[in-house]
N, CA, C, O and CB atoms as a CASP TS submission, in Angstrom:
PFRMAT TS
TARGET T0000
AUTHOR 0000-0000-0000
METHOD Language model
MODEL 1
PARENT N/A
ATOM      1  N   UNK     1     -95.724  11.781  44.453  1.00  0.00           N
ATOM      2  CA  UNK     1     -95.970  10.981  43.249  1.00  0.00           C
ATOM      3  C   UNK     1     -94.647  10.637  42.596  1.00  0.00           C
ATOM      4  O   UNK     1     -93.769  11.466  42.837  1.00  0.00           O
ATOM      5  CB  UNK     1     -96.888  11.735  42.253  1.00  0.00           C
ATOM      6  N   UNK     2     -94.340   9.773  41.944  1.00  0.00           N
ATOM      7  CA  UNK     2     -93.569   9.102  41.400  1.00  0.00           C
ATOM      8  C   UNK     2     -93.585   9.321  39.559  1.00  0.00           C
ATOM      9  O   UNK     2     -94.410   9.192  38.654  1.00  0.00           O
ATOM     10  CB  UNK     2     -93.912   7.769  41.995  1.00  0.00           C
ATOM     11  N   UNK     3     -92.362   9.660  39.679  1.00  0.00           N
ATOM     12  CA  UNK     3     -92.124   9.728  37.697  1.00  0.00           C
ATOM     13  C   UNK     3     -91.908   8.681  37.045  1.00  0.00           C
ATOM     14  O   UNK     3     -91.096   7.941  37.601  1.00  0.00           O
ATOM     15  CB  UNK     3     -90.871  10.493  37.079  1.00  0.00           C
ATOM     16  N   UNK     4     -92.356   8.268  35.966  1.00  0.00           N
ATOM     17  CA  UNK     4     -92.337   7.306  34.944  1.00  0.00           C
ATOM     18  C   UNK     4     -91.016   6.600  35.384  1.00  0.00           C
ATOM     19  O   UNK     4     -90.859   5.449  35.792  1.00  0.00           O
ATOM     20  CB  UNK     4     -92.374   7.932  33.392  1.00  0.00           C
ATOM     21  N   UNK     5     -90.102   7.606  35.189  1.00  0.00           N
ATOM     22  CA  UNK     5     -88.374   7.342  35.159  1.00  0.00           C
ATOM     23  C   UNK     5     -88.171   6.514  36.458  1.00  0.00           C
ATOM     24  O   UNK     5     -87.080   5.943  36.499  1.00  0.00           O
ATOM     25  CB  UNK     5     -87.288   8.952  35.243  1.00  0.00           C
ATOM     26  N   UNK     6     -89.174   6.282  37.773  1.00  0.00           N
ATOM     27  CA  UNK     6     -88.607   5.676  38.687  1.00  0.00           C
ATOM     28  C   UNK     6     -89.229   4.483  38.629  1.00  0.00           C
ATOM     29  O   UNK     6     -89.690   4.144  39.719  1.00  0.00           O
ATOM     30  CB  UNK     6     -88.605   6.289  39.852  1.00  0.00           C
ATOM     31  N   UNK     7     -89.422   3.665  37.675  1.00  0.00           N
ATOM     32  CA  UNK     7     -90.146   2.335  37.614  1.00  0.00           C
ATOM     33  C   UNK     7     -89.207   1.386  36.950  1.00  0.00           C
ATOM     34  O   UNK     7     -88.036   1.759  36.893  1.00  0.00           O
ATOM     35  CB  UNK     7     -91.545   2.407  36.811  1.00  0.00           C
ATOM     36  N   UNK     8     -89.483   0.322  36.479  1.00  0.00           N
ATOM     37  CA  UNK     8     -88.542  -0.767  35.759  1.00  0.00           C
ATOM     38  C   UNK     8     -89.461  -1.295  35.101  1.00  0.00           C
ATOM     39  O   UNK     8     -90.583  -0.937  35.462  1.00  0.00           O
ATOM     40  CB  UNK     8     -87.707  -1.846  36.580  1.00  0.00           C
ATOM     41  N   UNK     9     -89.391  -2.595  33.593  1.00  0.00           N
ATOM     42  CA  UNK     9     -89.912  -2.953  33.421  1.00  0.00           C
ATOM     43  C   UNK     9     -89.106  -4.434  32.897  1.00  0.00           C
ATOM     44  O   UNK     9     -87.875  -4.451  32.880  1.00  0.00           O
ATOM     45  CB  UNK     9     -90.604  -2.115  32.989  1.00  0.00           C
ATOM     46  N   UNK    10     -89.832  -5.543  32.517  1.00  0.00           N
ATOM     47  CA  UNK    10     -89.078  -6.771  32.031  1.00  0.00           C
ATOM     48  C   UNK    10     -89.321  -6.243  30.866  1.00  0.00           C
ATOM     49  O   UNK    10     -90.298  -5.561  30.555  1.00  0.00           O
ATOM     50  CB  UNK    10     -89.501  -8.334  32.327  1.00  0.00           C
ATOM     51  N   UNK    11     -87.906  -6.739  29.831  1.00  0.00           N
ATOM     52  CA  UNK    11     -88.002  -6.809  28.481  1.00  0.00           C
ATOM     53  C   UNK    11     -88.190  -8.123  28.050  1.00  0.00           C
ATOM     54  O   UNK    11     -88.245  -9.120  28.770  1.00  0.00           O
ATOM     55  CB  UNK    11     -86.938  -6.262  27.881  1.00  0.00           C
ATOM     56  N   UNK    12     -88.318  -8.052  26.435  1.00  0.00           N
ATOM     57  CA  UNK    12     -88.606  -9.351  25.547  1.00  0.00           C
ATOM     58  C   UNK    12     -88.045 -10.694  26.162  1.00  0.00           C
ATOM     59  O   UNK    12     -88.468 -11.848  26.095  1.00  0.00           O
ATOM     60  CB  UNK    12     -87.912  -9.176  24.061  1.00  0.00           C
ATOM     61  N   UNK    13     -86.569  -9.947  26.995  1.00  0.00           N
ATOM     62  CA  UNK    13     -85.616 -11.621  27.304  1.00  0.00           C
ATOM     63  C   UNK    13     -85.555 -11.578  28.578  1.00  0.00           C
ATOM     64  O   UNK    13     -84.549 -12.035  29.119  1.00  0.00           O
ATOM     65  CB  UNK    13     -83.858 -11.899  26.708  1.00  0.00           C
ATOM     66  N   UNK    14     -86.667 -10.991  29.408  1.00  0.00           N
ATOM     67  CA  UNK    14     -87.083 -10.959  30.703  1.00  0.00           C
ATOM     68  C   UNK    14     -85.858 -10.114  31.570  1.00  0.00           C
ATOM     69  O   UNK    14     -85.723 -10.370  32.767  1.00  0.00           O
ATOM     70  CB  UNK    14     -87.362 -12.533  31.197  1.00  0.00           C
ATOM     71  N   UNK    15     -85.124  -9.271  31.020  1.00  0.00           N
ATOM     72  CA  UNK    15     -84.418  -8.166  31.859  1.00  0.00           C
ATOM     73  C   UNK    15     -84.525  -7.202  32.155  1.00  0.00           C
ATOM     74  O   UNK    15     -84.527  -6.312  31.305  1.00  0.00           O
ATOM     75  CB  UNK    15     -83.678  -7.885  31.710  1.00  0.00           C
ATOM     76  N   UNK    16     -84.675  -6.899  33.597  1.00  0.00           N
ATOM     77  CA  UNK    16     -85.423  -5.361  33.973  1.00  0.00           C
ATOM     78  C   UNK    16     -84.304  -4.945  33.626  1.00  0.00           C
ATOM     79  O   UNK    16     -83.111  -5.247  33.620  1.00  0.00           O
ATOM     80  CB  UNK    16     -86.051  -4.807  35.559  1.00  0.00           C
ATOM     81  N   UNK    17     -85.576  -3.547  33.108  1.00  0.00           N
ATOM     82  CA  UNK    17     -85.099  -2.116  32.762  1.00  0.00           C
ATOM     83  C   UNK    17     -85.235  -1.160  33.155  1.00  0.00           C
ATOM     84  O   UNK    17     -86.335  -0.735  32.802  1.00  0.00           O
ATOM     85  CB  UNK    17     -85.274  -1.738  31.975  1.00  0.00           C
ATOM     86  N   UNK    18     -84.615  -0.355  33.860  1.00  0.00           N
ATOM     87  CA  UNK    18     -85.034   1.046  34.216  1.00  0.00           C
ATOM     88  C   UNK    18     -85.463   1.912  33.262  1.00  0.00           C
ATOM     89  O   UNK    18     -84.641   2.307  32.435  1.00  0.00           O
ATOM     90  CB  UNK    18     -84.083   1.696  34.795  1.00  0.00           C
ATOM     91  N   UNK    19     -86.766   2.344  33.206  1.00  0.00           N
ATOM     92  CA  UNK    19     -87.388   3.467  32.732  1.00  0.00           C
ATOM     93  C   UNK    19     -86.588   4.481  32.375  1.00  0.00           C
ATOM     94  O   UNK    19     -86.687   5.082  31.305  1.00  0.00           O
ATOM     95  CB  UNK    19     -88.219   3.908  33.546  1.00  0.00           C
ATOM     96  N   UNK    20     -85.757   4.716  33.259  1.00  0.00           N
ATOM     97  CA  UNK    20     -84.759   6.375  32.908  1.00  0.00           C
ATOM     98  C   UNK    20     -83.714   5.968  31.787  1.00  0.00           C
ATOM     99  O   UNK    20     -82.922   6.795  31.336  1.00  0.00           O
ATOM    100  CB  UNK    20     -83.589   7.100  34.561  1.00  0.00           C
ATOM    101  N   UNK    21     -83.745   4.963  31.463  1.00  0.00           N
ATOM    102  CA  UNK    21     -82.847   4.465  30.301  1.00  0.00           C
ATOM    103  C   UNK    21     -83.613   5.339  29.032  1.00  0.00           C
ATOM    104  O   UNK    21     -82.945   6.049  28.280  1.00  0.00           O
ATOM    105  CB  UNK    21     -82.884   2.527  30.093  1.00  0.00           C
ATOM    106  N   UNK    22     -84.983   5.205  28.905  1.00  0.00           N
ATOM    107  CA  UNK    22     -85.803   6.224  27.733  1.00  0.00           C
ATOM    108  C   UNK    22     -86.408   7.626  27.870  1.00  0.00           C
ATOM    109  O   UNK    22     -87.294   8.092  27.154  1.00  0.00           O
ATOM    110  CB  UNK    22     -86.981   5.565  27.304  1.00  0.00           C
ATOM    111  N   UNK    23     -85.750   8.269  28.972  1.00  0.00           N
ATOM    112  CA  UNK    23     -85.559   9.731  28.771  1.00  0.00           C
ATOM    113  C   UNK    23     -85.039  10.590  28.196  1.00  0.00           C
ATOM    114  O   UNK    23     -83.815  10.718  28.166  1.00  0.00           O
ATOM    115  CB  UNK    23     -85.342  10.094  29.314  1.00  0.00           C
ATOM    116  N   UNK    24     -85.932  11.435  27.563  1.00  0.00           N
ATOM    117  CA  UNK    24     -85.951  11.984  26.703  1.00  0.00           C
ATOM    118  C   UNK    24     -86.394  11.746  25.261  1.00  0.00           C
ATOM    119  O   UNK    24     -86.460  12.463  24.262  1.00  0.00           O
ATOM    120  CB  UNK    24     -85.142  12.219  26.849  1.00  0.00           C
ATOM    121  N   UNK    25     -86.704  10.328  25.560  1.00  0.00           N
ATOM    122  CA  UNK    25     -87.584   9.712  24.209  1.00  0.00           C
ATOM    123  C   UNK    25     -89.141   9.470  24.484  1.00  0.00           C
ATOM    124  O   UNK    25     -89.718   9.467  25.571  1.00  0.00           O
ATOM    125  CB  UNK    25     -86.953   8.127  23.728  1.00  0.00           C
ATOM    126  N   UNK    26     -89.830   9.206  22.799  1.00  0.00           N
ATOM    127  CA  UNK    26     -90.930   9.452  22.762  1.00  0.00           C
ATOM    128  C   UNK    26     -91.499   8.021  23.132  1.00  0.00           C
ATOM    129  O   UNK    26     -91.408   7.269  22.162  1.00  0.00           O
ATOM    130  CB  UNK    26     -91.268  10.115  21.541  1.00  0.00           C
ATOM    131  N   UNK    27     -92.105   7.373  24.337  1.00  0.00           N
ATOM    132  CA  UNK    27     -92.608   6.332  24.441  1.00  0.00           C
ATOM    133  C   UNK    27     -94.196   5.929  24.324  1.00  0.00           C
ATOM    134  O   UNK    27     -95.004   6.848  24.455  1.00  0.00           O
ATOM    135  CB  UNK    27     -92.130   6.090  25.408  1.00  0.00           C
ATOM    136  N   UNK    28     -94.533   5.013  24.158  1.00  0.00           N
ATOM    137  CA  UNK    28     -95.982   4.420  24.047  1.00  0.00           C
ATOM    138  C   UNK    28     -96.018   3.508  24.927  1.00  0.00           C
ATOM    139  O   UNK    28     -95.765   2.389  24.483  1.00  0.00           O
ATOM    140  CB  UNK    28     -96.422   3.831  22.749  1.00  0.00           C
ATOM    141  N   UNK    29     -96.297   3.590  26.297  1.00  0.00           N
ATOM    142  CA  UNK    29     -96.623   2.018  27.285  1.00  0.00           C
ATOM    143  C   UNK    29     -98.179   1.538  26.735  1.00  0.00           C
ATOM    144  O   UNK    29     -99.234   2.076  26.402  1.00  0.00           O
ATOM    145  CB  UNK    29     -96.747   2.384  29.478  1.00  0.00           C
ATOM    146  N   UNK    30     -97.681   0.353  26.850  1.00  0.00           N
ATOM    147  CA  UNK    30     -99.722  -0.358  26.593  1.00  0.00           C
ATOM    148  C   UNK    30     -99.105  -1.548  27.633  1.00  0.00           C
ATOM    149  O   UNK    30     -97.943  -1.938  27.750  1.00  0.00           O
ATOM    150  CB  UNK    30    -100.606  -1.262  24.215  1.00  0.00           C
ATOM    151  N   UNK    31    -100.421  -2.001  28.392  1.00  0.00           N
ATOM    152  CA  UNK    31    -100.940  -2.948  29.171  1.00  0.00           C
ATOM    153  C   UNK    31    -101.052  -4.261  28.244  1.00  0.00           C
ATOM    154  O   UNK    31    -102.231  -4.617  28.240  1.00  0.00           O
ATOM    155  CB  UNK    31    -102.281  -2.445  29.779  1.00  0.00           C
ATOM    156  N   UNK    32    -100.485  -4.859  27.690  1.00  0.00           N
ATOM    157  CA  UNK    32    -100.450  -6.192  26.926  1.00  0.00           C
ATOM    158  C   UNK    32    -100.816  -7.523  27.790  1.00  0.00           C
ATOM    159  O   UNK    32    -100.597  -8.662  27.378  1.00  0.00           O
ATOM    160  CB  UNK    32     -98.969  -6.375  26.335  1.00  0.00           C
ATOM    161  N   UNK    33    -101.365  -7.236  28.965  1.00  0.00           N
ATOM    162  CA  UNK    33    -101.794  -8.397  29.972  1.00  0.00           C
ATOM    163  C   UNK    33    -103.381  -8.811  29.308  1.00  0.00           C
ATOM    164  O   UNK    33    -104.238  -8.178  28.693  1.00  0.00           O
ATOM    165  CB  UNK    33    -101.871  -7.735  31.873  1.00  0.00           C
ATOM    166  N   UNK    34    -103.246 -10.210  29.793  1.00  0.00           N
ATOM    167  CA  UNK    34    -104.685 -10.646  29.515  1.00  0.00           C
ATOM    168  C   UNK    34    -105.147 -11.815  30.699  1.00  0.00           C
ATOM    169  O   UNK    34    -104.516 -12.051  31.730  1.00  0.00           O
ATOM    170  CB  UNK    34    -104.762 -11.331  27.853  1.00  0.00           C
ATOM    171  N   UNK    35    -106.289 -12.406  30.305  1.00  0.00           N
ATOM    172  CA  UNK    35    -106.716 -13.437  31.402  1.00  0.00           C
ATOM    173  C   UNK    35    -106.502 -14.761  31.176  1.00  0.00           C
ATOM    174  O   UNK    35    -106.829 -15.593  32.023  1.00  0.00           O
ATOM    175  CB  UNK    35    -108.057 -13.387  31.688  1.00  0.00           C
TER
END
């Protein structure tokens, strides 16, 4: 299985981010996708 920390995500100005950038901090992911 895979840790949070090994994923990426796009930010606001569409630049992936590595997850391990917010380790050790308190995060909230939500699914903000729609149809």
């Amino acid at each position: 299985a895979k840790a949070i920390y090994d994923f990426a995500a796009l930010d606001i100005d569409g630049n992936n981010v590595s997850l391990e950038k917010y380790r050790g901090d308190v995060c909230i992911i939500t699914n903000v996708a729609s149809k």
